[in-house]
N, C-alpha and C positions, 0 to 999 in steps of 0.2 A: 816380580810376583804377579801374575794375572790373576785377574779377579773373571769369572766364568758364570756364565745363568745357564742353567739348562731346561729352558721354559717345555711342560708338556701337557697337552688338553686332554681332561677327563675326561673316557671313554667318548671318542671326539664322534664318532658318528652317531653313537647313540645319544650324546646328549644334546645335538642339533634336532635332532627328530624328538627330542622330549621338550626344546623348548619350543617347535613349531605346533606341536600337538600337547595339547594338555592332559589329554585321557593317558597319554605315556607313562606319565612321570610319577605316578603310585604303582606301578607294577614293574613285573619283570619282563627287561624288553632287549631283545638282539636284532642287531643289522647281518643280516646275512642269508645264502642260497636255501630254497626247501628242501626238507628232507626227503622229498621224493626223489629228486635228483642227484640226491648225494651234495647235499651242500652241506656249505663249514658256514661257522658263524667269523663275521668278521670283527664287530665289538658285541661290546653287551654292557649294560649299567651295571650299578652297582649290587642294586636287588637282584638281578639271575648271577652276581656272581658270588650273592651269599650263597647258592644252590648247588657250588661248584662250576657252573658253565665258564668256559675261559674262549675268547679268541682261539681262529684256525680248532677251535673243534666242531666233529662232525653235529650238523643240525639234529638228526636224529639221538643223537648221545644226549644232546645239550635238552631233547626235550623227554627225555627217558631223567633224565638228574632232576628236569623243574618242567611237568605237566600244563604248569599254567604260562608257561616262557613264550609272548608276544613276538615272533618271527616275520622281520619285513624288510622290504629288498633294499636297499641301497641307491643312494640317489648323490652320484658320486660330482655331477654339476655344484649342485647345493655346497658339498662340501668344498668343495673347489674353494668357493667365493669368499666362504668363512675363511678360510685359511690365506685368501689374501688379505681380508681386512687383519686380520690376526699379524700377518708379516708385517704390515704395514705399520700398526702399531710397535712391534720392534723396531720399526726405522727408525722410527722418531727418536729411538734412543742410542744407537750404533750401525754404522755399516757394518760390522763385521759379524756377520749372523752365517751360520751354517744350519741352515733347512734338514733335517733328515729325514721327513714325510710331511705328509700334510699337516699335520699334527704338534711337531715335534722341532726343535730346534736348538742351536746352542748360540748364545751371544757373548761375546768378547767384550767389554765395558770396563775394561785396563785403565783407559783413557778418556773416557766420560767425566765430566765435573759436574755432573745433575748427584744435587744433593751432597754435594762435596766429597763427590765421590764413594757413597758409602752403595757397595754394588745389591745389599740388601736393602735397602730404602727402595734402590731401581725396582729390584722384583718384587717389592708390595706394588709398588707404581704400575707397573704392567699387569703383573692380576687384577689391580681393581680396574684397569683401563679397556683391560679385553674384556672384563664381565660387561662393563657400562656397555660398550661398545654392543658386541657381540651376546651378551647373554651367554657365554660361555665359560666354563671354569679351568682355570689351568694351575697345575702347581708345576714348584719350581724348583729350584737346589743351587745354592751359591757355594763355589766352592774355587780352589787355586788352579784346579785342573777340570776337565773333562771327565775323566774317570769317576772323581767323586761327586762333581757338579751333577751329573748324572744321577748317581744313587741314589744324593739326595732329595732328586725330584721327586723320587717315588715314596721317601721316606713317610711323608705326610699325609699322603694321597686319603683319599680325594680332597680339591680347594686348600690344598697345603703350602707351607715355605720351611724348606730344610735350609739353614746355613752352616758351614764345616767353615770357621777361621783357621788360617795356618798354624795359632797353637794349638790348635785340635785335630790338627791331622791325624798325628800319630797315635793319642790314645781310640780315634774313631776306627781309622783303620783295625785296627790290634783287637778289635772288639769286633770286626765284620764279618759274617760269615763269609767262606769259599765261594760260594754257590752265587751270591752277589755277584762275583767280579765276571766282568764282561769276559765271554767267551771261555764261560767257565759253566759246560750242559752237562746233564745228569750223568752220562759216562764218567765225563772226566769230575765231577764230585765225588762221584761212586767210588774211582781211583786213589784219588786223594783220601777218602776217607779210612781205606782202606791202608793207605800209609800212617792213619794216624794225626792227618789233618780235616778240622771240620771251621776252623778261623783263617786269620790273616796271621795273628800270631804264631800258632801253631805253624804255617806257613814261611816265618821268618826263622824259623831255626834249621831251613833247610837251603845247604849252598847251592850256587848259581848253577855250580859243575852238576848236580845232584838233581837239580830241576831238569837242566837243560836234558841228559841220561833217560830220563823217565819221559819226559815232554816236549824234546827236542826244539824245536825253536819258541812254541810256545812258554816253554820252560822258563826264558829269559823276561818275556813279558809278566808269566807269574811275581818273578822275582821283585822285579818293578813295581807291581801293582801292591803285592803282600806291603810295600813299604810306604805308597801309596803317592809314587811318583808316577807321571803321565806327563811328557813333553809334548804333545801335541797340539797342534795350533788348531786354531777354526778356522777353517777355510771354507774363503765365500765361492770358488771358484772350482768347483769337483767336477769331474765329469765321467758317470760312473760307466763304466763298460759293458755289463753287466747284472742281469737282474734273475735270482733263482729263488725255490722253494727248494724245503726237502724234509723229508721225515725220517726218524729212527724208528722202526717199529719193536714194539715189547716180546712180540714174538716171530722168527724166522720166516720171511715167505718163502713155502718150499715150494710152489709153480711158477710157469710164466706167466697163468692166467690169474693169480692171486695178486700180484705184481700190476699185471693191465690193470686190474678191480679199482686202482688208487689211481690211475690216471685225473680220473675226473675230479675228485676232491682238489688236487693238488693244483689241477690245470686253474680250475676256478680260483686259489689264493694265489696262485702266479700272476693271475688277471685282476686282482685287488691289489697285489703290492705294484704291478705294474700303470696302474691307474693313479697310484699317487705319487709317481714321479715329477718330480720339478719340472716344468718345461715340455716341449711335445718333444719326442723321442721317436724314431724311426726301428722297428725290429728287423735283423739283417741276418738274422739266423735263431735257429733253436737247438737244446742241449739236453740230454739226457743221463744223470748220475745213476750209476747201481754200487753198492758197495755190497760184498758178499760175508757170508757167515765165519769166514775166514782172515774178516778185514782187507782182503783184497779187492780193489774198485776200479772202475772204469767207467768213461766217458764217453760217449757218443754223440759228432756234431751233422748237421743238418744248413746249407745256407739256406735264406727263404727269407721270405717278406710275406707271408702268410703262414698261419698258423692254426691248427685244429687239434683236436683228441687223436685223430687217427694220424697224423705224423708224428707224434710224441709216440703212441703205441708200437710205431712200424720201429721206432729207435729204439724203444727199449728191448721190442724182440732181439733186436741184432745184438743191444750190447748183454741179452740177457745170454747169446749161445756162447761171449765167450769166455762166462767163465760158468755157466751152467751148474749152479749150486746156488743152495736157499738166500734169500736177500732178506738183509739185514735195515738197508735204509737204501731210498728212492730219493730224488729228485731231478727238479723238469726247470729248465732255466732256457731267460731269451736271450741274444744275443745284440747290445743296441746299436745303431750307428750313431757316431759321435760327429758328423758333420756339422748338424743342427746346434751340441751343444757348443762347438769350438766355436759359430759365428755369430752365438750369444757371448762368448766371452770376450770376441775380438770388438764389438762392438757396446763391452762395457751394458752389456742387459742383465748379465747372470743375477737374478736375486741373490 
């Protein structure tokens, strides 16, 4: 049975910039582009997100929801630094950490005898050590897997600790909404709802053959998850291939030039998730998704080692003529080379 933490820091950038700046930290305040240029927000506190303001939304929306919403750029150095003293501090308790942003991570502590092992003793231990530390707040989620160690992080949010022990799997699960479970976006809730599932329970009276029919390979993982099994390991040693955005929009784009409009928003959170990648990464091409109103999609690649708005635009022209009908959901992906991360892992650097 593995014991899992899934340590995650409170809205991580805007609460570095509230604890460097004091006049922050009574109002409502977002990291993110202006609204002149079409910028999205990248965090926000807690106060703009009583207002509705949520991450990846547009600056301009964000300050139509909260008038008063504090808008300032990002200083993704800064970030940097917190995030390795933050890593750092998980060392001290396991190797076996899996980073998934600057922010964010999963630790493996199966095998740890700090505190005789109890892996919820560990993650009070770590939150109060990153606060001392860093001034920063993170919650956590203890759980037998990934999947739930996860949810649980968010459970308590903000400065929280969720633990799920393995006798509580089953009745947690049986009680979770759909819409929790990883890799489960408002389409496919929508779907499921529409079958008559809005739980996990609800979820479990439906066979494997019957998921798979409807959801096809996803189906299987449903199956999985409704029960609230997750085999997966933490791995310290990934090496991602690629890195995208993408959006579904609420209503059809019927041009190509309504289509171009979204470049920019997109391009700039491709350049914030790409900023906090582990390690320096080389970009060795670009990619362009269109999916059409008919559910049919296409891809278009691009090799390159530079990158701008108008190479992303000239791909989407081409992949927009071939299938020439309103678009439904966009996105703009880089392509990274793995050179750099294979002779971190040959030489035992990988965080």
């Amino acid at each position: 049975m593995r014991k899992i933490i899934h340590c995650d820091c409170d809205c991580f950038f805007a609460a570095v910039e509230m604890r460097d700046n004091p006049e922050y930290r009574d109002i409502p305040l977002a990291v993110g582009g202006r609204s002149d240029r079409r910028g999205v927000i990248a965090t926000c506190n807690y106060k703009a997100r009583a207002f509705g303001v949520r991450s990846a939304m547009a600056t301009a929306y964000a300050l139509k929801l909260c008038p008063t919403l504090t808008v300032i750029p990002g200083q993704m150095e800064k970030y940097r630094l917190v995030s390795r003293q933050i890593m750092q501090i998980y060392r001290e308790v396991t190797d076996i950490i899996e980073p998934l942003s600057l922010d964010e991570a999963y630790l493996d502590v199966s095998d740890s005898e700090l505190f005789q092992g109890s892996a919820t003793r560990i993650a009070e231990m770590l939150r109060c050590r990153v606060s001392e530390v860093t001034g920063i707040t993170i919650s956590a989620g203890v759980a037998p897997n990934k999947f739930l160690a996860k949810v649980a992080s968010d459970w308590n949010k903000p400065d929280g600790l969720c633990v799920i022990r393995p006798d509580q799997v089953e009745e947690f699960v049986e009680n979770l909404a759909v819409k929790k479970l990883h890799g489960v976006g408002s389409k496919t809730a929508e779907k499921l709802e529409l079958m008559g599932v809005t739980t996990c329970a609800d979820l479990k009276k439906l066979s494997r053959e019957h998921l798979a029919e409807h959801f096809g390979r996803f189906g299987e993982r449903l199956f999985e998850l409704s029960r609230g099994v997750d085999n997966r390991a933490v791995v310290t040693q990934r090496v991602r291939k690629s890195i995208s955005v993408e959006h579904t929009f609420s209503k059809d784009l019927k041009t190509i030039e309504e289509s171009l409009s979204h470049i920019p928003e997109l391009y700039l959170e491709l350049q914030r998730r790409f900023s906090q990648l582990q390690g320096d990464r080389a970009i060795q091409g670009i990619f362009v998704k269109l999916k059409f109103n008919d559910f049919t999609q296409t891809t278009i690649e691009h090799r390159t080692t530079v990158h701008d708005e108008s190479l992303f635009s000239g791909l989407m022209k081409q992949g927009y003529q071939r299938g020439n009908k309103p678009v439904r959901l966009l996105g703009l992906g880089f392509r990274l080379d793995n050179r750099e991360a294979e002779a971190l892992q040959q030489l035992s650097l990988w965080p």
